[in-house]
C-alpha positions as CSV (number, residue, x, y, z in Angstrom):
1,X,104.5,124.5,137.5
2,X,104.4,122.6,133.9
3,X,104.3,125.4,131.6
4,X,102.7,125.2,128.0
5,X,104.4,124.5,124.6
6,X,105.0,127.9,123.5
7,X,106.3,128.9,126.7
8,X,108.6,126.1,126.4
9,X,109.7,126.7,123.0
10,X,110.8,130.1,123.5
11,X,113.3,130.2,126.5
12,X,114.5,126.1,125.4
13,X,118.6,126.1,125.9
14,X,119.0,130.3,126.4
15,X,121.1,131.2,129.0
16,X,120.4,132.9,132.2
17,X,119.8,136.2,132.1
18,X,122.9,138.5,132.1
19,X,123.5,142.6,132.0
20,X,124.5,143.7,129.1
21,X,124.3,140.3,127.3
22,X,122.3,138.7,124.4
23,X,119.2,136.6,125.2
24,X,120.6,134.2,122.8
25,X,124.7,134.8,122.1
26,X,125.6,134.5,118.5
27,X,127.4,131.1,116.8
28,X,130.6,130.7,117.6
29,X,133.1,129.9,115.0
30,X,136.1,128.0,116.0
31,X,138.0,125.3,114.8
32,X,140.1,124.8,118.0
33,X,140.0,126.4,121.7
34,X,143.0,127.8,123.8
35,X,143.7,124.5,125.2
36,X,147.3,124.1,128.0
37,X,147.9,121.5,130.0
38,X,145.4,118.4,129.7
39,X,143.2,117.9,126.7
40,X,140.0,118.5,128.8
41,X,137.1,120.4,129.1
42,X,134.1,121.1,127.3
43,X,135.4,122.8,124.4
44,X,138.5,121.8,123.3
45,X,138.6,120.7,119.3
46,X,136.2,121.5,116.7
47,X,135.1,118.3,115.7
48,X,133.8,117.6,119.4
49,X,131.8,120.4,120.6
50,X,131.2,123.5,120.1
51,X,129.1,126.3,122.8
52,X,126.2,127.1,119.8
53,X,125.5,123.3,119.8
54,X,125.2,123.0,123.2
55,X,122.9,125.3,123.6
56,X,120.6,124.0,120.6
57,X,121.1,120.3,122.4
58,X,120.1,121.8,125.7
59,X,116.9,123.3,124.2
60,X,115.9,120.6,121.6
61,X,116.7,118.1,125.1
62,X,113.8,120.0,126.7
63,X,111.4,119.9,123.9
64,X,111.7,116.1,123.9
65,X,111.0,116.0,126.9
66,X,114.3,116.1,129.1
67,X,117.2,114.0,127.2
68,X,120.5,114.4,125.9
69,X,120.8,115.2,122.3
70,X,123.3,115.2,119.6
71,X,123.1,117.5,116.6
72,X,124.4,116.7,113.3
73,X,125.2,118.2,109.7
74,X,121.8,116.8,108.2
75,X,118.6,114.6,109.0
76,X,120.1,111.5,107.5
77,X,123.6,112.2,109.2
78,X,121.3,111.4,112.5
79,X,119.8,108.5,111.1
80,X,123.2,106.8,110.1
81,X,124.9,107.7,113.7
82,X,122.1,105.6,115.2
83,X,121.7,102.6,112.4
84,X,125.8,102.2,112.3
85,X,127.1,103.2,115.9
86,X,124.1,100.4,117.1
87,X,124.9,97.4,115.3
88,X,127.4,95.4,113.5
89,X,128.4,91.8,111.9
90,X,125.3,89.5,112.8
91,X,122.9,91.6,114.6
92,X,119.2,91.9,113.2
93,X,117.7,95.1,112.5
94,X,113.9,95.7,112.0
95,X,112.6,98.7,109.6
96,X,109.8,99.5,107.5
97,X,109.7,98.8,104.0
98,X,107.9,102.6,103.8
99,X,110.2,104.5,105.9
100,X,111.8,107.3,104.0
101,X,113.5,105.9,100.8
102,X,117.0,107.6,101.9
103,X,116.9,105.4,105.0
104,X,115.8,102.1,103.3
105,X,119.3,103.0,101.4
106,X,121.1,102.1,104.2
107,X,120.0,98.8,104.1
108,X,122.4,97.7,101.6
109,X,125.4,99.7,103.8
110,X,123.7,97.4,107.1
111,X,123.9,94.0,104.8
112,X,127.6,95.2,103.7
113,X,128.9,95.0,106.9
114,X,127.5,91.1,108.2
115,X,123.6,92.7,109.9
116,X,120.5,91.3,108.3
117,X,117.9,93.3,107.8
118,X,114.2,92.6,108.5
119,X,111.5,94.8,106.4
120,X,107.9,94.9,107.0
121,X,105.2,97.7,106.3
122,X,104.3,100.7,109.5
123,X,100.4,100.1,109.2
124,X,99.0,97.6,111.4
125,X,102.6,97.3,113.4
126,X,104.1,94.5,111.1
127,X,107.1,95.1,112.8
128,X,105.8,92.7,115.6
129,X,106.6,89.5,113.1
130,X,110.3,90.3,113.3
131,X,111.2,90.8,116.4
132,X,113.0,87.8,117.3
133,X,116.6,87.9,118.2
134,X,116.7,91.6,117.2
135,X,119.2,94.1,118.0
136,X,117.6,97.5,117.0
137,X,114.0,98.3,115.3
138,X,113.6,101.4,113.4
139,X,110.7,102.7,112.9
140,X,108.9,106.0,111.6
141,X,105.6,107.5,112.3
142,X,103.8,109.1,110.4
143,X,105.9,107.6,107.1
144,X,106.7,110.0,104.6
145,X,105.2,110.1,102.4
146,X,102.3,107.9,102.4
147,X,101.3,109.0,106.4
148,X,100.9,105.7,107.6
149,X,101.4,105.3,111.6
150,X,102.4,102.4,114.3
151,X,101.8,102.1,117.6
152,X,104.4,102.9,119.2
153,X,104.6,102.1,122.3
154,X,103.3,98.9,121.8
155,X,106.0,98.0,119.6
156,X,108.4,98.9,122.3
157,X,107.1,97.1,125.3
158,X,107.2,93.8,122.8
159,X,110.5,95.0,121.3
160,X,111.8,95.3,124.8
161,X,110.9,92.4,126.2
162,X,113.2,90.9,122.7
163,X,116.2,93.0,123.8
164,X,116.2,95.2,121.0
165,X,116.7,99.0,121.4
166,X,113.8,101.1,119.3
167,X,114.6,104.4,117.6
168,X,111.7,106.6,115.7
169,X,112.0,108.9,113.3
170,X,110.0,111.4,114.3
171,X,110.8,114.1,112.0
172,X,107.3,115.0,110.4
173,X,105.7,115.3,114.0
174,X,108.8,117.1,115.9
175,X,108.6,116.8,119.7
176,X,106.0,119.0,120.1
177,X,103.4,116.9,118.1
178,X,105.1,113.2,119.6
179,X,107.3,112.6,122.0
180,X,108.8,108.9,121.5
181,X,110.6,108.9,124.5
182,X,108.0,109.1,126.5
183,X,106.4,106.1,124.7
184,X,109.1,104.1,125.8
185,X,111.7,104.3,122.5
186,X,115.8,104.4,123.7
187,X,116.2,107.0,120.2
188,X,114.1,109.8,119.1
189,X,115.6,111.4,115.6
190,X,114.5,114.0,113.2
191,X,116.0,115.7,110.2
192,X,115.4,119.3,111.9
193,X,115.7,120.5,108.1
194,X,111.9,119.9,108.3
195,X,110.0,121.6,110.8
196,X,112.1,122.3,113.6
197,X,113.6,124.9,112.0
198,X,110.9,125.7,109.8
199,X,112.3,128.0,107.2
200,X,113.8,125.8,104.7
201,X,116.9,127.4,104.9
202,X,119.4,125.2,106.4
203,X,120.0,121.5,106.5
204,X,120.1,120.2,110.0
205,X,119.6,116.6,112.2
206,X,119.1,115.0,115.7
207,X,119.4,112.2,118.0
208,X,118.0,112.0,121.5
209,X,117.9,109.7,124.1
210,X,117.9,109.4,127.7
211,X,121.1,106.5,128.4
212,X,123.7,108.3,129.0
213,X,126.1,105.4,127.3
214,X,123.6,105.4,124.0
215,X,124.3,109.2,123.8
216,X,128.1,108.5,124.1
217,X,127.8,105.9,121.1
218,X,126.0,108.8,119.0
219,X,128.4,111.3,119.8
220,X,131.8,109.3,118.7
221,X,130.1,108.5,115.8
222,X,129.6,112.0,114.7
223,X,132.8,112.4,116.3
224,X,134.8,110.0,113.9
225,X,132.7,110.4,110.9
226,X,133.0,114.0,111.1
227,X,129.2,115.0,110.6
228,X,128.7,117.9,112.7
229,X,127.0,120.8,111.9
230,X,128.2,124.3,111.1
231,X,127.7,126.8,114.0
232,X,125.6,128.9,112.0
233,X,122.9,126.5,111.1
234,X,123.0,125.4,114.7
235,X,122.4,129.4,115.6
236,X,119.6,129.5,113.6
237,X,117.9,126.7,114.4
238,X,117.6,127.4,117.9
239,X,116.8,131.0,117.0
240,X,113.5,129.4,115.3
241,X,112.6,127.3,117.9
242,X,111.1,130.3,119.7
243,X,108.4,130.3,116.7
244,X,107.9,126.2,116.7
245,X,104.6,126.2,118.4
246,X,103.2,128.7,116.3
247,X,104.2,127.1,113.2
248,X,102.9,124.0,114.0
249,X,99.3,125.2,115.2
250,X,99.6,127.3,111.9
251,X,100.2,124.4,110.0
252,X,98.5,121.4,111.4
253,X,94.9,123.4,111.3
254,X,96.3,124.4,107.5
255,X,96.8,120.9,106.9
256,X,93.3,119.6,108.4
257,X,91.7,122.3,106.6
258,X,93.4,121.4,103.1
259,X,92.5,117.6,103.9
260,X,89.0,119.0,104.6
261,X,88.4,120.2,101.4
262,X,89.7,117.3,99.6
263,X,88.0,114.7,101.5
264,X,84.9,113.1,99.0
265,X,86.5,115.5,96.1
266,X,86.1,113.6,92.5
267,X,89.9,113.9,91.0
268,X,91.0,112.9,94.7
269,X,91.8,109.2,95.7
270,X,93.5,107.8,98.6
271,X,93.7,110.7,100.7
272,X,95.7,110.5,104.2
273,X,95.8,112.7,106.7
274,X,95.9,111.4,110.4
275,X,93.8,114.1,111.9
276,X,90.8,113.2,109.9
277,X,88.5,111.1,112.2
278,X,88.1,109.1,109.4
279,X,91.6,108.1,108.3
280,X,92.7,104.7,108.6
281,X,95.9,105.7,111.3
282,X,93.6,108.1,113.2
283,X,92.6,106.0,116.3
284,X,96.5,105.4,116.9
285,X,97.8,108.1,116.1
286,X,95.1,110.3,118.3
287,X,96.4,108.4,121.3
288,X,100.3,109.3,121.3
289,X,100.1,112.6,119.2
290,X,99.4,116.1,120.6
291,X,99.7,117.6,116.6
292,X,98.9,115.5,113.6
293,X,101.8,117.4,111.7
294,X,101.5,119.5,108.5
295,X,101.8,116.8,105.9
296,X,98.9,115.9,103.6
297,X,99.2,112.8,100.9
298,X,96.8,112.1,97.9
299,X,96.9,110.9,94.8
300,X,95.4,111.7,91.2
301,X,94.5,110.3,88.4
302,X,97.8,110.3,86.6
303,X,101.0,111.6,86.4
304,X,100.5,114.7,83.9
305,X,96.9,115.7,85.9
306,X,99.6,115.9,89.1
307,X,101.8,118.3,87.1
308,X,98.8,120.2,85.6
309,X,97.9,120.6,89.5
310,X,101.3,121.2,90.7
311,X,101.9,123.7,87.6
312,X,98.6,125.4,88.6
313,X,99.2,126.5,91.9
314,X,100.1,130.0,93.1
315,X,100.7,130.1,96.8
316,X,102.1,126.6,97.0
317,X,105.9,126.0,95.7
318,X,107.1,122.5,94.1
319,X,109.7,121.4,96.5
320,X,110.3,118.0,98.0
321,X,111.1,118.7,101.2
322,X,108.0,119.5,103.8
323,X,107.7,121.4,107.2
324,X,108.4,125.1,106.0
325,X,106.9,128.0,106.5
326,X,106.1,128.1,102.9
327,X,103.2,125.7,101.9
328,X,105.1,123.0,99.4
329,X,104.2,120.1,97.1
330,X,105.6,118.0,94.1
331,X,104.6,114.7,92.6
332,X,106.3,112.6,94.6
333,X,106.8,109.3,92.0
334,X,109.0,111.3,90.5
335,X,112.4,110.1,92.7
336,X,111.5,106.9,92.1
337,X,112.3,105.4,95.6
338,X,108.5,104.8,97.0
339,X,106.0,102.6,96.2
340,X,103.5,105.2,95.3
341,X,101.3,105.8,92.2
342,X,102.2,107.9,89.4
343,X,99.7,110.3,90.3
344,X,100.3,110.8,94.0
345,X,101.4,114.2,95.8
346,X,102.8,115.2,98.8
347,X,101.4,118.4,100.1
348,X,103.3,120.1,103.2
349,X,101.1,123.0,104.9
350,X,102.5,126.2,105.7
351,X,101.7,129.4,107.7
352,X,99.5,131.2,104.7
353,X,96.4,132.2,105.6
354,X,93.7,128.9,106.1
355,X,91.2,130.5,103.3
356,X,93.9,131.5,100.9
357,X,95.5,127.9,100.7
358,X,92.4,126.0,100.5
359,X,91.3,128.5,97.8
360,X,94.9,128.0,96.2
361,X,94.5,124.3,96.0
362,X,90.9,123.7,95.2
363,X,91.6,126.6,91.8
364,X,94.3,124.0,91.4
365,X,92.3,121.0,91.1
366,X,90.1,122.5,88.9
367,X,92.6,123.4,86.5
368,X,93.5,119.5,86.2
369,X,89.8,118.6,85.0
């Protein structure tokens, strides 16, 4: 019997059930395991494994869908093990020019080592213009921050039929609201700083795929680099899996609401928000997502009316990262790494209550006039 997400979300990676015992054991901290004889076994440095990652791998592998995963220290630890265990001295990679900027920076570390890198925008799947002779296309949808989407699948079947592996970055949708492996991509990744864990408390990545051999790639990387994550961020990220359905429904009605209310507003230009029927990425993006995710984007008219509304708001804290339970914003020219106007803000939708955050914003706006 297929059982729904929450359902799902809740018992992903626990253990049977046992007398006496936790439903979910604590982290184990170890740097090494009793080890005699041969150097084999599950658990036997700890650099390689660890039991509290396995168990987050199991249950992040079922949320995807049924894969293997690999946990790492951080969101862009993930993204590295796949762009630098995949390719090497003359192989093409494909990525959008509107990914997240801390990805784009790796462009510069691909070029360093003898790959040429291909760049072209996510909205109307530019990515099809480079395909030839490509090695691995990266892609990411929705972008953050501007919330633009690709079809994905489509961009698969043609880079497939290339030879190129794809990998998405699916980190402000989470496997609950896309599942790219099912579209057909050899990588799904996600910084699980965002909303897979939900709290903003720890800093957290992932890579899943279903070869067996691509997973082994992944996993010496982490291996050899050394970016593995601490046992008790791995702990607690599983423990907050149980609530990840929740959040999300929480957040993505938060989000449509917010979007909502801006929509036709006077300060408000180039709002985005892929649940609106009327957004550009809407048609594409209603087709392969099951949750538009909790991130809305919108500019104003300048950069001191986005601090005035930034400064004005109550329930909402500036922060740049998105996906907490905490609803978040900032201004986000203000890194300097995306081609957005001076004006434009990131808003990420959190658990509050619908009424209060729309009422938060909107006395917000007001203040700006």
């Amino acid at each position: 019997m297929e059982i729904g997400d929450g359902t799902l979300a809740v018992g992903a990676g626990r253990p049977e059930a046992e007398n006496f015992a936790p439903a979910l054991p604590g982290p184990v901290f170890a740097a090494h395991y009793h080890l005699a004889g041969e150097a084999v076994g599950p658990y036997t440095y700890g650099r390689d494994s660890n039991p509290t990652w396995t168990r987050l791998e199991r249950a992040v592998g079922e949320l995807e869908g049924g894969a293997e995963v690999v946990s790492f220290s951080s969101g862009m630890a993930a993204v590295a093990s796949v762009l630098l265990s995949q390719t090497g001295s003359g192989d093409v990679v494909v990525m959008p020019d509107d990914c997240y900027y801390t990805a784009r920076a790796l462009k510069e570390r691909l070029e360093s080592y003898g790959a040429v890198v291909r760049m072209a925008p996510t909205a109307g799947d530019a990515q099809l213009g480079l395909l030839e002779g490509a090695r691995l296309v990266w892609l990411e949808t929705p972008t953050n921050p501007s919330l633009d989407v690709c079809d994905v699948r489509r961009i698969v079947d043609a880079a497939h039929r290339a030879g190129a592996l794809v990998a998405v970055d699916n980190t402000l949708a989470t496997p609950l609201g896309q599942r790219p492996l099912d579209l057909g991509a050899d990588f799904s990744v996600a910084s699980d700083t965002k909303s897979m864990s939900g709290h903003g408390d720890l800093l957290l990545g992932h890579v899943a795929t279903r070869d067996p051999e691509l997973a082994d790639a992944v996993r010496f990387w982490r291996k050899t680099v050394g970016a593995i994550p601490g046992p008790m961020e791995a702990w607690l990220a599983h423990r907050s899996l149980a609530t990840l359905q929740l959040r999300l429904d929480r957040q993505t009605a938060n989000a449509l609401a917010v979007a909502e209310a801006l929509r036709g507003h006077p300060l408000v230009s180039g709002l985005r928000y892929p649940g609106l029927p009327d957004d550009p990425a809407h048609e594409v993006a209603a087709r392969q997502m099951r949750r538009f995710g909790c991130v809305v984007s919108f500019a104003l008219r300048d950069e001191a009316s986005a601090e005035r509304f930034l400064g004005s708001l109550r329930l909402v804290m500036q922060a740049t990262s998105f996906g907490s339970v905490q609803s978040s914003a900032e201004r986000r020219g203000r890194w300097g790494g995306d081609a957005v106007p001076p004006g434009f803000v990131r808003l990420s939708a959190g658990i509050e209550d619908t009424r209060d955050l729309v009422a938060d914003v909107l006395r917000a706006l007001a203040a700006t006039e």
